[in-house]
C-alpha positions in Angstrom: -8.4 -9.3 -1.9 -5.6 -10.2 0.8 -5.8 -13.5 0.1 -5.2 -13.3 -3.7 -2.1 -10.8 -3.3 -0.9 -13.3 0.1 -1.4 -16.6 -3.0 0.3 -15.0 -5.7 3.4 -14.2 -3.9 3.2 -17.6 -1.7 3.3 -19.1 -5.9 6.2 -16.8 -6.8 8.3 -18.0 -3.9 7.7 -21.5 -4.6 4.7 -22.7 -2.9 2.1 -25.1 -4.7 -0.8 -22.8 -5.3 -3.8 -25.4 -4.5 -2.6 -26.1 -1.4 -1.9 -22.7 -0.3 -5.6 -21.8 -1.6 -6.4 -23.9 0.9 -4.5 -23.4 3.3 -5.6 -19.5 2.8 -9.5 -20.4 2.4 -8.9 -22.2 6.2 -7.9 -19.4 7.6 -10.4 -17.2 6.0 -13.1 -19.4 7.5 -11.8 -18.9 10.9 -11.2 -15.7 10.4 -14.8 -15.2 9.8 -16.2 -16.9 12.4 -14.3 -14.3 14.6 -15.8 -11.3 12.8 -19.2 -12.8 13.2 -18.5 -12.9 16.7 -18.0 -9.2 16.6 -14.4 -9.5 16.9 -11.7 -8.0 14.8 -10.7 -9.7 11.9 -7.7 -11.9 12.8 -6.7 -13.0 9.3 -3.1 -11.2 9.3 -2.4 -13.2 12.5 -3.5 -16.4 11.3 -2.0 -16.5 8.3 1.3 -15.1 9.9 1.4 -17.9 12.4 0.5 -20.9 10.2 3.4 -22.4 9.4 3.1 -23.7 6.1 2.5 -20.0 5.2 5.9 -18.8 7.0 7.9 -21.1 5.1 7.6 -19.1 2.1 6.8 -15.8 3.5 8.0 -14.0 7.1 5.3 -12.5 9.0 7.3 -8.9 8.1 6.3 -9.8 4.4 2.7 -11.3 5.2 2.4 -7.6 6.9 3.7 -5.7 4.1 0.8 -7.5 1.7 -1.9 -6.3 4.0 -0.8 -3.1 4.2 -0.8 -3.3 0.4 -4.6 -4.6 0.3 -5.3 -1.5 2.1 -3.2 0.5 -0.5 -5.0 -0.8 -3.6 -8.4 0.0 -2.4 -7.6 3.6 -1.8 -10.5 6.1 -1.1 -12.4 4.0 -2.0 -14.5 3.7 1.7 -14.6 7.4 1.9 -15.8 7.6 -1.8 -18.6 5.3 -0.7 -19.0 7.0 2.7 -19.8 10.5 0.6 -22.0 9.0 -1.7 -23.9 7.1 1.0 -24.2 10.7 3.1 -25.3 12.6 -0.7 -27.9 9.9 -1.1 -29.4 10.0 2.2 -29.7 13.6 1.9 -31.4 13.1 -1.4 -34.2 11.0 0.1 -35.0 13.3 3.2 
């Protein structure tokens, strides 16, 4: 979800949307390999750093975005969280 609100605003500010897709998909991949690690995800920081990223968007805007990921999904973890704990109590 990051990536896709991070690519449409890299498009609106001018950036050519293939090769910020990849660009974005690279960092992702690293990004994972960290969290498979057990790591926290460092995706904000990548992108933020990468410089063909920062020429379209300051790490102050690349911040905003994730905060807006984070926005858009809502309750949704503690929806799931509650209906995880009413299940569980359904199968005991």
């Amino acid at each position: 979800a990051a990536t896709e609100i991070l690519l449409d605003e890299l498009v609106k500010q001018g950036a050519h949307r293939q090769e910020m897709h990849d660009v974005l998909r690279e960092k992702a991949q690293e990004a994972q390999v960290e969290v498979r690690k057990g790591n926290p995800n460092p995706l904000q920081h990548l992108v933020a750093v990468d410089e063909q990223v920062t020429n379209y968007l300051s790490p102050g805007k690349i911040a905003e975005l994730f905060h807006a990921v984070n926005e858009h999904i809502g309750d949704a973890i503690q929806e799931c969280d509650r209906i995880l704990a009413e299940m569980s109590e359904e199968l005991k």
